[in-house]
N, C-alpha and C positions, 0 to 999 in steps of 0.2 A: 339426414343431411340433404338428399335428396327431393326428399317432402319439403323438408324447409325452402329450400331454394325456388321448388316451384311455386310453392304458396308466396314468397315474397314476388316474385317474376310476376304472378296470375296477377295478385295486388297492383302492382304497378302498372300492369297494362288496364286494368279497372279503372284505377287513377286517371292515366293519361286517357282510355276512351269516355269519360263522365266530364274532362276538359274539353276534347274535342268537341262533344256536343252540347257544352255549354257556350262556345266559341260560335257555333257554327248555329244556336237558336239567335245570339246578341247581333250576330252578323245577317241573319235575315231578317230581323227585326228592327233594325238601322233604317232610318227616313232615307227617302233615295233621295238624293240632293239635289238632283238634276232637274225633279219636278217640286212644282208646290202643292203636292201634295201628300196631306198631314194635320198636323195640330199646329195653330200659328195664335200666337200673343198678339192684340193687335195695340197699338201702342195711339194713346191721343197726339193728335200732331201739335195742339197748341200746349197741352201741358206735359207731355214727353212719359206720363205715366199711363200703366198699362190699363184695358179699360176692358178686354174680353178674350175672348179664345174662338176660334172660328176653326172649322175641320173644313178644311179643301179635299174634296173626293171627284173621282173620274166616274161619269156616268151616258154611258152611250156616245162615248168619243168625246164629250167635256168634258171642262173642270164645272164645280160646284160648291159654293161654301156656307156650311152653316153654322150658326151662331152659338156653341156648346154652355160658354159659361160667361157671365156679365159680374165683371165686380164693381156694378153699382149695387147699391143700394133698394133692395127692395125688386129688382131683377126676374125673381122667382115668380111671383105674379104678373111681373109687368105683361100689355098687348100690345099690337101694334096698331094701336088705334088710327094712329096717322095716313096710314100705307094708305092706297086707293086701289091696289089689285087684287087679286084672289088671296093675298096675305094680309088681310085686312082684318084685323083685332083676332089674330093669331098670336099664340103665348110669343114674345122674344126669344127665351130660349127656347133653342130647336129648328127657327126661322131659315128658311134659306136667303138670306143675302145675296149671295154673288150667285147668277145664271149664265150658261152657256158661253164660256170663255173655251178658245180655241189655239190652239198653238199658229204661229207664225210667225216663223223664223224662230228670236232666241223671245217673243214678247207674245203672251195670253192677251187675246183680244177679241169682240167680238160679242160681247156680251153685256151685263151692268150688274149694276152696285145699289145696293138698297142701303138708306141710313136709316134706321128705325126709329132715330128719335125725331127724324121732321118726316117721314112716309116718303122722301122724294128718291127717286129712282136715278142712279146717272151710266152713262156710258163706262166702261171700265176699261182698263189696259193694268197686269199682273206683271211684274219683271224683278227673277229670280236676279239676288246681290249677295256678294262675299259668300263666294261658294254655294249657294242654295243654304245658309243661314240667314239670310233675310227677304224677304219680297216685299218692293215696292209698290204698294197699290193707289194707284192714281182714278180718281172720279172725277170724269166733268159732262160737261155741257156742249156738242155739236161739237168743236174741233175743239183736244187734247189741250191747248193752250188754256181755257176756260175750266178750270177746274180746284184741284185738290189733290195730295200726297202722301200719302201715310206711310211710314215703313212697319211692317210688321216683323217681328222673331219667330225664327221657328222653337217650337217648343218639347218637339222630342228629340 
């Protein structure tokens, strides 16, 4: 009786320690929300459907982002034939996009925006939306007014 009771007790506390640390890998493994950094959908502005997957990562006090996955068409080979910088008929996927963006205040700025399908480079400003489930990423031209808006999803 004795035996029983402890092997059912041992069991359960097995159980509940194999929850614990399943609890406690999902919960460090959770996007911080606060930053944008992670795996982000990025969504076309003019047709609202998703077009790539871009990883924002922290690299010597910036942000940074590159281009993981393109659901165009033929993507896997594509270059960047367009660019005019040292990114210059580099594969698409893997590209870094986005450089040296800087926190300030609640808005990343500071840096710029590669569009790889015309090589043209622009200023950038990042601004986490609805909880750190979306970032607005805006590119433009000299002053923020001149430009463009993309909202991206986060994807983890």
């Amino acid at each position: 009786m004795m035996i029983k009771l402890f092997t059912r007790s041992f069991g359960n506390l097995i159980a509940l320690s194999v929850v614990a640390v399943m609890l406690t890998l999902r919960i460090a493994g959770a996007a911080d929300l606060s930053s944008p950094v992670g795996l982000w959908t990025t969504i076309d502005d003019s047709t609202g459907k998703p077009r790539g997957v871009v990883r924002i990562y922290q690299q010597d006090g910036k942000l940074f982002g590159k281009l993981e996955k393109s659901f165009k068409p033929g993507a896997e080979t594509r270059r960047c034939t367009k660019c005019t910088d040292e990114r210059k008929d580099n594969p698409v996927i893997g590209l870094v996009i986005i450089r040296n963006m800087v926190l300030s205040g609640d808005i990343y700025t500071g840096g710029d925006i590669l569009d790889p399908d015309n090589g043209s480079v622009y200023r950038c400003r990042l601004t986490l939306e609805e909880g750190g489930r979306k970032l607005r990423v805006r590119g433009y031209i000299g002053i923020s007014l001149l430009g463009r808006t993309q909202v991206w999803e986060r994807s983890e």
